[in-house]
Structure formats: C-alpha cells, structure tokens
VOGU-3710 file (C-alpha; in Angstrom, 3 decimals, decimal comma):
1> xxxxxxxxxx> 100,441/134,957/99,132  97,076/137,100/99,357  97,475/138,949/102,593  94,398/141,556/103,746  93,538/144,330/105,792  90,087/145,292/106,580  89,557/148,929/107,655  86,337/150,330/108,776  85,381/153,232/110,532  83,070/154,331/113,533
11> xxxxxxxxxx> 79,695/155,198/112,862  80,106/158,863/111,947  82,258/156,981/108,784  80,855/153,494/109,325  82,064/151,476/106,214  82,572/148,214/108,367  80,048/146,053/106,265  81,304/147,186/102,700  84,706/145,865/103,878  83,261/142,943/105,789
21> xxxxxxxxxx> 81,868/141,676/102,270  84,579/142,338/100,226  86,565/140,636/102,208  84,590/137,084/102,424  83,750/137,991/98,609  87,405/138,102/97,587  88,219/135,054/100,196  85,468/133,224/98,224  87,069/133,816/95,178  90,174/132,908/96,422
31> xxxxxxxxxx> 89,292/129,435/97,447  87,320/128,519/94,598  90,490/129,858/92,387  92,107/127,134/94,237  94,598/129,573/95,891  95,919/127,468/99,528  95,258/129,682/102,910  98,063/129,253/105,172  96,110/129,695/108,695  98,516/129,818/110,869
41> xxxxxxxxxx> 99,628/133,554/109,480  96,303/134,890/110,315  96,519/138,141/112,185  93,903/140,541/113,895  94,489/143,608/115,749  91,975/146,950/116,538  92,640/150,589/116,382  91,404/153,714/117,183  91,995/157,318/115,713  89,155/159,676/116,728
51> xxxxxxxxxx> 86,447/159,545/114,852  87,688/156,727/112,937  87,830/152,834/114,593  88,804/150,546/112,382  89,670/146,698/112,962  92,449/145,300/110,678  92,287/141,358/109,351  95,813/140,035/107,779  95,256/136,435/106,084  97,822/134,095/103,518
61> xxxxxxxxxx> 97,461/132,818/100,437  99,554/130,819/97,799  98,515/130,750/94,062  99,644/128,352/91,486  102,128/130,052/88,608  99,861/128,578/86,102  96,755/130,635/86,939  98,687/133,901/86,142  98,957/137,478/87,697  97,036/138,443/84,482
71> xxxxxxxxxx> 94,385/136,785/84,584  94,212/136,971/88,872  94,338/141,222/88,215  91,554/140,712/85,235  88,705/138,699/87,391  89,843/141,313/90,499  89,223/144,642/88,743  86,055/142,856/87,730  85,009/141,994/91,506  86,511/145,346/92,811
81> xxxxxxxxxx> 83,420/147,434/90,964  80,768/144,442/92,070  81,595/145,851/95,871  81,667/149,100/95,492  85,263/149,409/95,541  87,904/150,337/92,872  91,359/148,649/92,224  95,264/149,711/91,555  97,534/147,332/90,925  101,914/147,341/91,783
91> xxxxxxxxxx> 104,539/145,248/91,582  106,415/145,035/94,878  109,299/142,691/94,380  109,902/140,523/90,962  107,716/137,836/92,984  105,394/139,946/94,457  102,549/141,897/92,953  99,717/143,802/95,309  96,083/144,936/94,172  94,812/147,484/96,886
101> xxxxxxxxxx> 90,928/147,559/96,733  89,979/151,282/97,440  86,882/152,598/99,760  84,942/155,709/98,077  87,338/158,761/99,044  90,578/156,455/98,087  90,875/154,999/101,362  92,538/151,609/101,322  89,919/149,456/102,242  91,353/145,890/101,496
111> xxxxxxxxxx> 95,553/145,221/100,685  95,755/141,798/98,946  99,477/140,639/98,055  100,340/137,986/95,887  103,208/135,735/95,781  103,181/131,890/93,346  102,505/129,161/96,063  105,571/126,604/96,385  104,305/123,144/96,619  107,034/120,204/97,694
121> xxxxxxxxxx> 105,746/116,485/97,781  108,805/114,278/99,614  108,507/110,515/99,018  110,827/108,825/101,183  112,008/105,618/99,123  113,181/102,254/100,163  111,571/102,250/103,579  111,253/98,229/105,456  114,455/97,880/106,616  115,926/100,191/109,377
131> xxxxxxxxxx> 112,819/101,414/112,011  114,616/103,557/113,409  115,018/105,448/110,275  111,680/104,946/109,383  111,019/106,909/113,012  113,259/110,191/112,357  111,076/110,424/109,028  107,890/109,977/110,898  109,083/112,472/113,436  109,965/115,454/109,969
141> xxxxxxxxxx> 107,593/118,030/110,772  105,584/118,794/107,766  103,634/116,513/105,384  105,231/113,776/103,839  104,910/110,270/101,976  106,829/107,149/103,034  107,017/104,397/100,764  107,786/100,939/101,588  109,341/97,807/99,905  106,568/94,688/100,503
151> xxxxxxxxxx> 108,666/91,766/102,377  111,316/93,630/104,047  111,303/92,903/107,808  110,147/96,326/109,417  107,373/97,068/106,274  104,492/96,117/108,587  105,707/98,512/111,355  107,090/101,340/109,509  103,912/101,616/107,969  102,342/102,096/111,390
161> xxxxxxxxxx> 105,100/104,130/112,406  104,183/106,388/109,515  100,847/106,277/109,591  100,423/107,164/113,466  102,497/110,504/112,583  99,989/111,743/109,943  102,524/110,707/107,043  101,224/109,079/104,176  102,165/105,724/103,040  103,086/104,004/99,259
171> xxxxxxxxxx> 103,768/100,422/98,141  107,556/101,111/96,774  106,802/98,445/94,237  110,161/96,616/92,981  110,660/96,439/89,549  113,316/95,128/87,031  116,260/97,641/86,412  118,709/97,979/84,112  120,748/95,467/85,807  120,756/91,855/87,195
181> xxxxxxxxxx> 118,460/92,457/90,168  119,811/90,817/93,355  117,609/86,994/94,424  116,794/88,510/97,994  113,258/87,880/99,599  111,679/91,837/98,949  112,353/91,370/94,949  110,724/87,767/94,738  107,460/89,467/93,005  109,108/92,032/91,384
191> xxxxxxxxxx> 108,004/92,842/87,601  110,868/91,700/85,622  111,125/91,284/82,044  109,864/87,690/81,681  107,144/88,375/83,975  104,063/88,065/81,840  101,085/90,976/81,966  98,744/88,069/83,903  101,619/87,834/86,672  102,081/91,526/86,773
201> xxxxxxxxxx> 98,747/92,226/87,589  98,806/88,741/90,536  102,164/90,544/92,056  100,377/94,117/92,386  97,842/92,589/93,773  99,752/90,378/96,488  102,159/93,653/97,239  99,709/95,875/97,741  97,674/93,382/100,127  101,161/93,567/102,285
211> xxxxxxxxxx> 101,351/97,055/103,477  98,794/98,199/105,509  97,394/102,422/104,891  98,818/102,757/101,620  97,323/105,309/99,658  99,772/104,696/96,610  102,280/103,326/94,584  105,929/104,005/92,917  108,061/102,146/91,951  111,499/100,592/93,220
221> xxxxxxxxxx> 114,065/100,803/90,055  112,103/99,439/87,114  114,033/101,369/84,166  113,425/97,891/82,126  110,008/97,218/83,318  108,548/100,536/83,288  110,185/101,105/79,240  107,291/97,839/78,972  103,850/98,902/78,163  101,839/95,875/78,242
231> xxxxxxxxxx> 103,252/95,261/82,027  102,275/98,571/83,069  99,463/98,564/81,425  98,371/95,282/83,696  99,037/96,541/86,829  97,373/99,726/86,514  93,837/98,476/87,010  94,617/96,981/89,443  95,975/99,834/91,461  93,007/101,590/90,479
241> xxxxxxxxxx> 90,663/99,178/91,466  91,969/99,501/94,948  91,559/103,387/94,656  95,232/104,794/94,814  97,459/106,877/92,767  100,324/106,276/91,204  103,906/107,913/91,176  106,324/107,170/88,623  109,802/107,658/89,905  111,321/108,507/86,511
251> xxxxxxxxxx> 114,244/106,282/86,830  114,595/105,844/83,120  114,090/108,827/80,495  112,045/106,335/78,764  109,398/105,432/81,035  105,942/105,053/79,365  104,319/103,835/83,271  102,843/107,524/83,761  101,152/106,798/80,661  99,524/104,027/81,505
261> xxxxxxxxxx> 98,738/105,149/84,775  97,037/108,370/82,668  95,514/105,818/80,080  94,102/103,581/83,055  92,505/107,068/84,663  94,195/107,173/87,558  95,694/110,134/89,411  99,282/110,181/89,021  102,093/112,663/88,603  105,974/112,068/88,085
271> xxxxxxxxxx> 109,093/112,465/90,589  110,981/116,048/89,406  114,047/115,558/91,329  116,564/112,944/93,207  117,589/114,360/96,689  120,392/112,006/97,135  122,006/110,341/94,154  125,134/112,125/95,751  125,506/110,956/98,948  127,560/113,634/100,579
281> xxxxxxxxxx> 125,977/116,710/102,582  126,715/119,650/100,282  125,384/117,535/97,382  122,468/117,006/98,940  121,751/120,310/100,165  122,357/121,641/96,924  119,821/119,184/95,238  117,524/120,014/97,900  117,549/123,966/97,417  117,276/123,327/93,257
291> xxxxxxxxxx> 114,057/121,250/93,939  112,936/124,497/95,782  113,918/126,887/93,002  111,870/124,344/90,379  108,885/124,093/93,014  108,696/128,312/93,108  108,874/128,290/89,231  106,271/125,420/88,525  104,469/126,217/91,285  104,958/121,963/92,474
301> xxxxxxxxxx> 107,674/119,415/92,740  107,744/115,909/93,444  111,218/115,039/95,127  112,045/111,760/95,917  114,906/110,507/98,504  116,127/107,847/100,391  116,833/107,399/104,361  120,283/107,778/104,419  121,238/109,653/107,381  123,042/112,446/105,515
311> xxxxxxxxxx> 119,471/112,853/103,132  117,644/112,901/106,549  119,923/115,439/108,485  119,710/117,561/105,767  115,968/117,173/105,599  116,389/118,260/109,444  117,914/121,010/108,900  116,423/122,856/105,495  112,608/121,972/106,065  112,092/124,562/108,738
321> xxxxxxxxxx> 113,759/127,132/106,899  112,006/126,001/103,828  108,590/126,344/105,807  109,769/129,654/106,964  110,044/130,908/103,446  106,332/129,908/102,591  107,216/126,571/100,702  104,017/124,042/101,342  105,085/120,520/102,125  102,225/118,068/100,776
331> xxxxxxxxx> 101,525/114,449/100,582  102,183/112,933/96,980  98,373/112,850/96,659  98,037/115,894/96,756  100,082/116,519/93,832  98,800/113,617/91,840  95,514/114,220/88,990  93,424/113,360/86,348  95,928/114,937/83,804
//
C-alpha cells in the first residue's frame, strides 16, 4: 500500500510545485512498477498554520512480493535526489515499510507506505444447473469468474446472469477423472481416455461454441485426461485460436495441461487452493482464510469452489471483511500470463 501526503506551503514558503511533481513522478513510477491503486481510499483535505498552507493528498497502493522492498527502496532513493528531495526509510509493522521523501529543511514533503498487494481470483465451478445459485454468485460483490458446464440446462442463462453482473465467465470443460464418469447429457463430449487428439480438439471446439461471453477455460475433473499430453496438447490451439486463457484446476498432482497451455502460448495460471472439498462451515472458512494467508505471501492465489450453499454463505460473509483488509478480488484473467 503506497499512501501520500503532499505538503506545501504559502507563498512566503511556497514549495507547492516541488511536491506537486514528486508526487505524479513517484505515482508514475508506481504504475509503470505495476503497483495496483485502490481509488476508492483516496483522501484530500487543506490546512492552514500561519504562514504555512499546505494541502494534503492520501492515495493506495498494492505491490507484488516479488518486486521486493529492496529493490522498491533502491529505484526510490534514486528518484528522491532527481526531485530535489532526500529519502529515510522505516519499518513500521513486519508488513509494512515507509520511505518519507524530505523537502530542503527536513520537512516531510511526501509519506509513501508500503504494504505486498493480496490478489484473490475465485472461480466458481460446476455452474448450469441451479440459477438461483448461479444468481447469489452474480450478486458477490467483488470480481469474480463463473465457470459453466456446456449442456446443463441453466448454462445459457447463468452465463447471462453472470455476465450482466460484471463477472467473468469460463467453459468448465468436463474431462475424464480418475473414475468411471457418469453417461449423463453435460459429459457426452467430455475428453476421456479413448478420445483421440482429432476429437479433442472437435469437442473444444463444440463446448466452447455453447456458452456465450466466455473468456476462458478449466477444466471439470480430468485427473486422467489432463496426466495425457497429446490430448491437451490438441485442445490448446484451439482455445487459443478463439483468444482465451486457460486455468488448470490441479485436480491431479500430475497434470502436464498447464504445460501445454504454456507450450501452446497461451495465458494460463493454475488453481492454488480448494474452498470446499470439506463441506461443512468451519472447514470452509478455514480453507478460505489459508487461501488469504498464501495470497499475502505470494502476492496471488487462484481459489477455486463450488456453489454449495455453505461455500457461498461463507463467501457472504468473509469477502467484505477480506476487502476491508486490502485483499484485491480479480477475475482469473487477470491472474493468468505468458509465463
């Protein structure tokens, strides 16, 4: 979190455009350091202390872990001289560092804190069947993907649903566990493992054709068919050719479909944590708050759950506080690269 005051003075000590330019220069560097504003904590107030005025700017940032306090401190104390200014440098809490920016006379000119941005990507699973389900997730207030088994008999409208509510929408593509899968309708293209590469690629095709906004795809089960290169490796054009990423959902240790997704160039990234293999409140919860912890430490976290209505009452209930504490909720896309 990069949070600033601007001080300047009347004109008998008028330093206003000194701090005026350090401020949009360290802003600048901010955003192309790919550090995330959070607007809605901006703050502005006046004061006045004879023969000083000075007008006082508070604004949020989130950095990634991976960029490092180091090297954020290094590339400061080299803008700090640049403006005139000079730099010193505290740690506040174990999470929190602070570089005050200094006017000449060591008046604090510019207060920047820093705290390692907390980004959570929630993909709703296993969405088609129940709309009014599909309508409580819609109605979560934060980011969030939905994705949706082709052929179940609410995909059409849930991906309206979801789509009119600024959610973002996958293809939950089926795929052949580690089990018998069951002969209903939804699995009927499904990759299994006698479906050949040439039949993959005609079923991603057809599935994807069946839900309209998606942006993506995961997939439903698979921990057979995504262990199977040459099938992954035939559907991944094709969800590339249609311009969306890819999420796998890690349901066997030994998936190789992020892989292919990387080896096909797509953008793609890989679930972190299950909210709800429990199904029970305090399990959930619990799985819920770890995925938090992970997200602070990695700086991101792909969760994936399912709409059971104790995963979304709990989603209810911890995603305010969760936003309260500065965790970002993002779509899956935003999470997904070119690793």
């Amino acid at each position: 979190m990069v949070a600033g005051w601007l001080v300047w003075n009347s004109p008998l000590f008028n330093e206003s455009g000194r701090n005026r330019t350090a401020f949009e220069a360290i802003a600048k560097w901010a955003s192309a350091s790919g550090m995330v504003e959070n607007e809605s904590l901006r703050k502005q107030s006046s004061h006045t202390e004879f023969p000083r005025r000075w007008f006082s700017e508070e604004r949020t940032w989130w950095y990634r872990p991976s960029y490092g306090r180091t090297r954020i401190v290094r590339e400061l104390e080299k803008l700090g001289p640049a403006l005139g200014l000079s730099v010193k440098k505290e740690q506040v809490t174990p999470r929190l560092f602070q570089v005050t920016f200094l006017l000449p006379g060591g008046r604090e000119g510019l207060v920047i804190h820093f705290v390692p941005q907390a980004f959570v990507a929630i993909i709703m699973d296993d969405i088609g069947f129940n709309l009014a389900k599909t309508k409580r997730i819609a109605a979560l207030p934060v980011k969030l993907t939905g994705a949706i088994i082709p052929m179940t008999p609410r995909a059409r409208e849930s991906a309206e649903v979801l789509f009119k509510s600024g959610k973002e929408v996958f293809l939950h593509f089926p795929m052949q566990p580690i089990y018998k899968m069951p002969e209903v309708i939804e699995y009927s293209m499904a990759i299994r493992t006698e479906t050949t590469p040439a039949q993959a690629a005609e079923f991603t095709e057809k599935s994807i054709a069946m839900i309209p906004h998606i942006v993506g795809v995961n997939n439903h089960e698979g921990s057979l068919a995504t262990e199977n290169m040459a099938q992954m490796e035939a559907i991944m054009p094709v969800i590339k050719r249609h311009n969306l990423v890819f999420v796998d959902s890690g349901t066997t240790n030994n998936t190789i479909a992020w892989k292919a997704a990387h080896n096909a160039g797509l953008k793609w990234a890989k679930r972190n944590y299950f909210l709800d293999n429990v199904r029970t409140k305090p399990a959930v919860t619990e799985a819920f708050l770890k995925a938090i912890a992970m997200a602070r430490n990695r700086g991101e976290v792909v969760i994936i759950g399912h709409p059971h209505d104790v995963s979304l009452e709990v989603l209810e209930e911890q995603i305010p506080k969760a936003m309260q504490e500065g965790v970002i909720f993002v779509w899956a896309t935003q999470i997904t690269r070119v690793k």
